[in-house]
C-alpha positions in Angstrom: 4.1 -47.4 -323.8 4.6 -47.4 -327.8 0.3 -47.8 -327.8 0.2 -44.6 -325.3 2.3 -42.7 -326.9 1.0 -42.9 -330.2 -2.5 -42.0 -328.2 -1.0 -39.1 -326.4 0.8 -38.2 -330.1 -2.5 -38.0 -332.2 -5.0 -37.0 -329.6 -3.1 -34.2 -329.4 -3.5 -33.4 -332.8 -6.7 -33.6 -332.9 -7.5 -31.5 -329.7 -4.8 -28.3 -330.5 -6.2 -28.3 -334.0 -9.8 -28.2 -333.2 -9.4 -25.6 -330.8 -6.4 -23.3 -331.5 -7.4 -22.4 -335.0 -4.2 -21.8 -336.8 -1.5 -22.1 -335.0 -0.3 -26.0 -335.9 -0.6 -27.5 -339.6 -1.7 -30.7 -340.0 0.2 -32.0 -342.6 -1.2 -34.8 -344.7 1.0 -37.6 -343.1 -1.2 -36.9 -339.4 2.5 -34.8 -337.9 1.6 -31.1 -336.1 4.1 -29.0 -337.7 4.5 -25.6 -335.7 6.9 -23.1 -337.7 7.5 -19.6 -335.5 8.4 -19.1 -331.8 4.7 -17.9 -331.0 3.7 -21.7 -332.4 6.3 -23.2 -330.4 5.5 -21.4 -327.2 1.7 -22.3 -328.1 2.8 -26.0 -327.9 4.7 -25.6 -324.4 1.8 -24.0 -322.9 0.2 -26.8 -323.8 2.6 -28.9 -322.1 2.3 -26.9 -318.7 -1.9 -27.0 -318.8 -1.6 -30.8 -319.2 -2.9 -30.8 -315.8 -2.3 -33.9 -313.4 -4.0 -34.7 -310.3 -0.8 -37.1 -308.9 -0.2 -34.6 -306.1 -4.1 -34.2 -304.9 -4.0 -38.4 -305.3 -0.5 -39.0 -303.2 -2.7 -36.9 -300.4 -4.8 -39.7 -299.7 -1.9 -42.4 -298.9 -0.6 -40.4 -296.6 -1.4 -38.9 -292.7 -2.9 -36.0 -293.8 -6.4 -36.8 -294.6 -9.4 -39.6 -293.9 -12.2 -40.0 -296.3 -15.6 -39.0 -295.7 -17.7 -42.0 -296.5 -21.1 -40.4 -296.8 -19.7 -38.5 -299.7 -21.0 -39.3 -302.9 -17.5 -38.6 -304.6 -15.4 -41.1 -301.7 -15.6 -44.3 -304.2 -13.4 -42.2 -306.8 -10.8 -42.5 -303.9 -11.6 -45.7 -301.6 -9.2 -48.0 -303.3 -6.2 -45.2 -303.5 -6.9 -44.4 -299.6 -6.7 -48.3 -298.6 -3.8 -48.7 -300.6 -5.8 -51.5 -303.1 -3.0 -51.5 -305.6 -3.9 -54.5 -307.1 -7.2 -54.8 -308.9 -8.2 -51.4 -308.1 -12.1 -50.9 -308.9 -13.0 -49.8 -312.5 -13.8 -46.3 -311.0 -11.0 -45.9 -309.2 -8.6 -42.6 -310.0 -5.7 -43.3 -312.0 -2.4 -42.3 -311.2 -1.7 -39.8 -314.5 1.4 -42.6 -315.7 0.4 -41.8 -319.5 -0.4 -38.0 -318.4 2.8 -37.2 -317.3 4.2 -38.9 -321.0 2.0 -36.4 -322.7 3.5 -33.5 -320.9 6.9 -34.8 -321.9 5.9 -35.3 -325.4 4.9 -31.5 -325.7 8.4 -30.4 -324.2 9.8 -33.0 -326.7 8.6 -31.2 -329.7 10.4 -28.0 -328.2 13.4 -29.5 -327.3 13.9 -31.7 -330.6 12.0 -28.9 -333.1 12.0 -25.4 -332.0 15.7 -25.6 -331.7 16.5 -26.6 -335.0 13.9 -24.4 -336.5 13.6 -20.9 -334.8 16.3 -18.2 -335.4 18.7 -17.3 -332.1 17.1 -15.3 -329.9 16.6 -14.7 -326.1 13.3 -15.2 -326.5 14.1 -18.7 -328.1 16.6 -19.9 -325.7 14.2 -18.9 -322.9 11.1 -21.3 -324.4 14.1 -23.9 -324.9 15.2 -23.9 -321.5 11.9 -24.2 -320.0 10.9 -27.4 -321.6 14.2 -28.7 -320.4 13.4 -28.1 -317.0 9.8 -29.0 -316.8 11.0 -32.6 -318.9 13.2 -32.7 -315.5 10.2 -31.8 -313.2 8.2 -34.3 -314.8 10.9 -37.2 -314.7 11.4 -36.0 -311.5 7.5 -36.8 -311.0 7.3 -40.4 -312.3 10.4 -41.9 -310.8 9.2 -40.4 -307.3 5.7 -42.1 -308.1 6.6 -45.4 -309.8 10.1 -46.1 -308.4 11.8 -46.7 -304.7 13.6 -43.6 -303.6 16.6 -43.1 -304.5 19.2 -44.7 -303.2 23.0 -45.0 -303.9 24.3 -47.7 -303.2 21.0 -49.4 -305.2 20.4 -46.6 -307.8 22.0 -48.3 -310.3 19.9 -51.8 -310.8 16.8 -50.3 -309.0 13.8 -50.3 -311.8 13.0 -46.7 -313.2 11.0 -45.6 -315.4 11.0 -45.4 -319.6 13.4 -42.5 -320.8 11.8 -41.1 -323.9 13.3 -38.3 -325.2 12.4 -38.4 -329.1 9.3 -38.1 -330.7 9.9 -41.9 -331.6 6.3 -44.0 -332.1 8.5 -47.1 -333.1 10.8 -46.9 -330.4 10.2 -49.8 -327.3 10.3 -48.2 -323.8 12.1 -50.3 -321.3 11.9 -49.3 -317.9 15.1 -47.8 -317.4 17.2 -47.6 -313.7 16.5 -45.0 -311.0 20.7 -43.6 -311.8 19.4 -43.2 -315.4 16.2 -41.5 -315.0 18.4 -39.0 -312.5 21.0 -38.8 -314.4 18.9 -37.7 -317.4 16.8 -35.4 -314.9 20.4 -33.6 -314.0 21.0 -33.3 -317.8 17.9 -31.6 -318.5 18.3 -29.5 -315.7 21.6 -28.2 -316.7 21.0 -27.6 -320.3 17.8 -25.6 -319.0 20.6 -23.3 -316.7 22.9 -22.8 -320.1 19.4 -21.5 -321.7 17.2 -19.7 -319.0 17.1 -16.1 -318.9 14.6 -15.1 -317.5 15.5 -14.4 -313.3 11.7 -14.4 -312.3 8.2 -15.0 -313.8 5.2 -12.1 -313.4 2.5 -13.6 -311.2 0.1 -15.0 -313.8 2.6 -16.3 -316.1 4.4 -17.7 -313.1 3.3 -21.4 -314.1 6.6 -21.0 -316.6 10.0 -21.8 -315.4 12.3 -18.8 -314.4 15.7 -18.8 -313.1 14.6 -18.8 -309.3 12.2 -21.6 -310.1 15.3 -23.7 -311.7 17.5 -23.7 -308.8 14.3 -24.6 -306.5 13.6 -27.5 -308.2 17.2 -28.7 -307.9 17.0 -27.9 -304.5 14.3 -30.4 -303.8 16.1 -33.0 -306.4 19.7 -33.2 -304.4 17.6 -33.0 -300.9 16.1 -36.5 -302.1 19.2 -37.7 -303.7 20.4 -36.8 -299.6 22.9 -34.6 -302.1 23.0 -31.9 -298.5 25.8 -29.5 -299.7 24.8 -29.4 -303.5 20.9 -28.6 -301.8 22.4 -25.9 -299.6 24.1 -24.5 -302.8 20.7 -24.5 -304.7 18.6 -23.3 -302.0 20.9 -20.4 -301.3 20.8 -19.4 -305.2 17.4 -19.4 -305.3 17.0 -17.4 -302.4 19.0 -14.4 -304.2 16.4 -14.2 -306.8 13.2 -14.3 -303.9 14.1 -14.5 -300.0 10.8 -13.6 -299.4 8.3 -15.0 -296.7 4.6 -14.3 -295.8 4.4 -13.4 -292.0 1.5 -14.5 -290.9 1.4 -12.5 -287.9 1.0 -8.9 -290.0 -1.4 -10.4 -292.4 -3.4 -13.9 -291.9 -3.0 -15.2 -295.9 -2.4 -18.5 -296.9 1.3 -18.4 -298.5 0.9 -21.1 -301.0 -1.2 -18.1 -303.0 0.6 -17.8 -306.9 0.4 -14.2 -306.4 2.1 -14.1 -302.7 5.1 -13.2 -301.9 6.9 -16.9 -301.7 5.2 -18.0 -304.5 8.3 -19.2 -307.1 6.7 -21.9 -309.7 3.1 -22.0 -309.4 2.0 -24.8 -311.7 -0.1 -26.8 -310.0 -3.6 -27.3 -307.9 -2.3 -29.9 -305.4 -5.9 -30.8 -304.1 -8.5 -31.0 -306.1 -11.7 -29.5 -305.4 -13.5 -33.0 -305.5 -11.5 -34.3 -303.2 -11.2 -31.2 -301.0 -15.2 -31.8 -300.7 -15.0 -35.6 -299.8 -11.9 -35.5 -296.8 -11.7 -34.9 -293.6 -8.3 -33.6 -292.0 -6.9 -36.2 -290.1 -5.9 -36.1 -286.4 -2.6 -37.1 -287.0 -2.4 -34.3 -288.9 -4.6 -31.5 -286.4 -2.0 -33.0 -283.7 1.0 -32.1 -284.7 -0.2 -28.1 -284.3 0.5 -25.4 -281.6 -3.5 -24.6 -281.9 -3.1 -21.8 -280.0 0.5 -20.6 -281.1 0.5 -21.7 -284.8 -1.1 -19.3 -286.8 -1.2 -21.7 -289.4 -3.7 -23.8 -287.9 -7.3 -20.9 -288.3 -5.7 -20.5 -291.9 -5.7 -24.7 -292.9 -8.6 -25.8 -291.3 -11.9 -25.3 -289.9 -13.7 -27.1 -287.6 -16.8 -29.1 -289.3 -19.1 -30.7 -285.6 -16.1 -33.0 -284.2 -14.1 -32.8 -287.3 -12.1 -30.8 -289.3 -12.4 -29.3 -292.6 -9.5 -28.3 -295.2 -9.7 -24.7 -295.8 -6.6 -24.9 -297.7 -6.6 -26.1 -301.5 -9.3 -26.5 -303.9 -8.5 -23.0 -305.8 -6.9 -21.7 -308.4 -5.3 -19.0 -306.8 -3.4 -21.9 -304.6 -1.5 -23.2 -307.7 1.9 -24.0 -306.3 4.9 -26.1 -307.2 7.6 -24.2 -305.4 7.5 -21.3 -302.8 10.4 -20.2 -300.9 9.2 -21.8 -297.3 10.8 -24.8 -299.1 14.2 -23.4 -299.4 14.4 -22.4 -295.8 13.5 -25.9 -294.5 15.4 -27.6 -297.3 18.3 -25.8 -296.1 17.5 -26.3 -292.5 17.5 -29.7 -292.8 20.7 -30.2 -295.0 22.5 -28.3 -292.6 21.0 -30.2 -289.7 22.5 -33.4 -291.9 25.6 -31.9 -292.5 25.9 -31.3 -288.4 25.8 -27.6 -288.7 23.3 -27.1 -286.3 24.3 -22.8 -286.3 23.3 -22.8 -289.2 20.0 -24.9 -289.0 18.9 -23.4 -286.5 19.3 -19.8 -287.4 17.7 -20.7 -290.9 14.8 -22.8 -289.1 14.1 -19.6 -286.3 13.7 -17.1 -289.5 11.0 -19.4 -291.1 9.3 -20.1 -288.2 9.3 -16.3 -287.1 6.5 -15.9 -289.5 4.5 -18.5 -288.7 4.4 -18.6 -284.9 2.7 -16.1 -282.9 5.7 -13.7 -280.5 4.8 -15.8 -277.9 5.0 -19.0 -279.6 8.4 -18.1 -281.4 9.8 -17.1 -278.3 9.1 -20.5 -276.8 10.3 -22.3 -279.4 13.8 -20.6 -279.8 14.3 -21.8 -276.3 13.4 -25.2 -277.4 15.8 -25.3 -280.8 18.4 -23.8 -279.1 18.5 -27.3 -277.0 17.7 -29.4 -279.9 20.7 -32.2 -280.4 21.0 -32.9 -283.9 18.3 -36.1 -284.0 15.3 -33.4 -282.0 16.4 -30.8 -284.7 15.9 -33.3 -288.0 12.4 -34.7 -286.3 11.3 -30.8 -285.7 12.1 -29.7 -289.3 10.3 -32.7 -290.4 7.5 -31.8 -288.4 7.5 -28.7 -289.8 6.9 -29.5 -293.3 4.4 -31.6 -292.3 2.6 -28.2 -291.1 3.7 -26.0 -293.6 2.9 -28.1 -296.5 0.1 -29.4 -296.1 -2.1 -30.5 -299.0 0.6 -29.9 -301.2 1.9 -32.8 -302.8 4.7 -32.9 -300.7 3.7 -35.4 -297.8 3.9 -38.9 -299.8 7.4 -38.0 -301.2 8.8 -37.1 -298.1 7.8 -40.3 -296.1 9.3 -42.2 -299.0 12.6 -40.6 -298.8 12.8 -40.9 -294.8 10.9 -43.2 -292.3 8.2 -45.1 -294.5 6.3 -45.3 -291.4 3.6 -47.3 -290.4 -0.1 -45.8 -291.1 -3.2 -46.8 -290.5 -6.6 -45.9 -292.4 -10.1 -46.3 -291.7 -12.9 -46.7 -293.8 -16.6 -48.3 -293.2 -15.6 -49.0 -289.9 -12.6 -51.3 -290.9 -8.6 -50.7 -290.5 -6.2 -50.8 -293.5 -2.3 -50.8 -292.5 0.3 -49.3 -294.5 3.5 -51.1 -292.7 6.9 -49.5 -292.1 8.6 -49.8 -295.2 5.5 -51.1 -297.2 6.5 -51.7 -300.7 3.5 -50.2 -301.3 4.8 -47.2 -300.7 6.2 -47.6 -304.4 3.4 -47.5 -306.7 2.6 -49.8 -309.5 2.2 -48.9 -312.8 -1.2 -48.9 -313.9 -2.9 -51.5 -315.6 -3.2 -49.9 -318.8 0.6 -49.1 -319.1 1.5 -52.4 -318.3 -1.3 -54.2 -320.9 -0.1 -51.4 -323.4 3.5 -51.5 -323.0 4.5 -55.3 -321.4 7.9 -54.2 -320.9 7.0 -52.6 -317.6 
């Protein structure tokens, strides 16, 4: 870790002084040195384009996709879709372990720099308070990669990740427990609420943290920590900063857009254009659909001879990290939990009002209003399978509910991901753990 930091510390020198003329000093002794708010803000924008392709990379241990073996590109991917943890070959994609240390690094400099530097302002707390929350988001990131899922009664001796919060070369980075790494995520996340002033971000900017964005990410963290009331509570604040939804019935766009009307933190491209080109859509996946009903379906996929394609993903105007669907199933769901099934269902019958055609809505709302409290949890999950698909989201949620059993295909032989795999944990990578034998 010490080796990849210290990588991650001078590479960035190098790269934000070649190419952003004046805005950091390199001081003698090898330090970047920013001085006003504009530096600083420089330096966090580098910290949200440190772009990682762990979300378009979970895709492909999932149900949601197969790989197309007369592509070119599928060796990038074999070992990650067959779940070949160990010994992976040389060309193999990397899970972005060190990436994701990089992005903290930058939100580092903020949080240990700008705010003993910069005079008070708005404008300062603001830039402080999103590199807070995106440290959180990325914690958030690694110890749902390279960690169980959380658990309580086990969070406490459970292996986590290393917890680096100074800009400390020397320092040794021990894995530290699951409770700490979410206890440290919380921290962030609450010193980025003291801070935050800004309620929403202008599409185009939108990739920075805002207000909104804040309480959906703490949604999403007390939805995994199974946290249902304190997910409620977030979901609900979120929603009185952007309730929106796209109805697909009055206009057939795909809501994951950064400029559309759900669209709350819209940081990342969740599938990769590279990928997008060597994948196939899954039946699992096409199965799950209404195909007549779902008016999600035309706008996802397209049929390629006896396949389909993915017509979602691969652009840059599909950057997304949060979008206000979530909150309505995230709150469907933990009221479903919490046996408030008036309330899980009313919030469920609202989403799914704009994705269903009249006919198709009207059918179901017969269906949910039957639903015991087991049929309503398996629906909801059913429906973020549909809605999010190609998102990222997929691989975390089987890992915080059934770990089931799947099965992949490739070259005409069968690879088996079992129930409760520990493979559904990821190891770190090679590197790290030559680098940094701590882990």
């Amino acid at each position: 870790m010490k080796n990849i930091l210290k990588y991650v510390f001078f590479a960035s020198v190098a790269i934000t002084t070649i190419s952003c003329d004046h805005y950091l000093d390199v001081k003698p002794i090898g330090k970047v040195i920013p001085e006003t708010l504009t530096d600083y803000r420089a330096v966090l924008t580098k910290g949200y384009s440190a772009y990682q392709a762990h979300k378009s990379l979970s895709a492909l241990r999932t149900d949601e996709l197969f790989l197309n073996e007369d592509n070119d590109n599928s060796f990038y991917y074999r070992d990650i879709f067959i779940w070949k943890d160990t010994n992976p070959d040389k060309l193999t994609n990397v899970f972005p372990y060190a990436g994701l240390y990089n992005r903290i690094f930058y939100t580092n400099v903020i949080i240990n720099e700008a705010s003993k530097k910069l005079a008070s302002s708005p404008e300062k707390d603001q830039l402080i308070g999103e590199a807070y929350a995106l440290r959180a988001l990325t914690y958030f990131d690694l110890i749902n990669l390279f960690a169980k899922p959380y658990n309580a009664a086990t969070a406490a001796t459970d292996k986590g990740v290393p917890l680096a919060l100074e800009i400390d070369l020397e320092q040794a980075y021990v894995p530290e427990s699951v409770a700490v790494i979410y206890k440290q995520i919380h921290s962030d996340k609450e010193e980025a609420k003291k801070l935050l002033n800004l309620d929403t971000q202008t599409a185009g900017i939108n990739y920075r943290f805002s207000k909104v964005a804040l309480y959906a990410m703490e949604s999403r963290i007390y939805l995994y920590q199974k946290e249902w009331a304190k997910a409620i509570e977030a979901a609900d604040k979120a929603m009185t900063y952007n309730n929106a939804l796209a109805n697909l019935n009055t206009k057939a766009v795909l809501p994951n857009l950064y400029n559309g009307p759900e669209s709350i933190l819209a940081l990342e491209d969740t599938f990769i254009n590279l990928l997008k080109g060597a994948s196939f859509v899954s039946p699992a996946l096409t199965g799950v659909y209404d195909k007549t009903n779902d008016l999600r379906f035309a706008l996802y996929f397209q049929a390629s001879g006896s396949k389909f394609k993915f017509k979602k993903g691969g652009d840059i105007n599909q950057k997304c990290t949060f979008r206000t669907a979530e909150l309505y199933l995230t709150k469907a769901e933990a009221s479903a939990q919490l046996s408030d099934l008036p309330t899980a269902r009313a919030t469920l019958l609202t989403f799914i009002k704009n994705r269903y055609t009249a006919t198709g809505f009207n059918q179901l709302s017969t269906s949910i209003a039957a639903m015991t409290q087991t049929q309503l949890l398996d629906f909801i999950a059913q429906e973020r399978q549909r809605e999010f698909v190609i998102e990222g989201q997929r691989w975390f949620d089987l890992r915080r509910t059934t770990q089931k059993q799947i099965i992949h295909t490739f070259n005409c032989e069968n690879y088996t991901l079992l129930e409760n795999d520990p493979r559904y944990t990821l190891p770190f990578p090679q590197e790290a753990r030559l680098n940094n034998p701590e882990l």
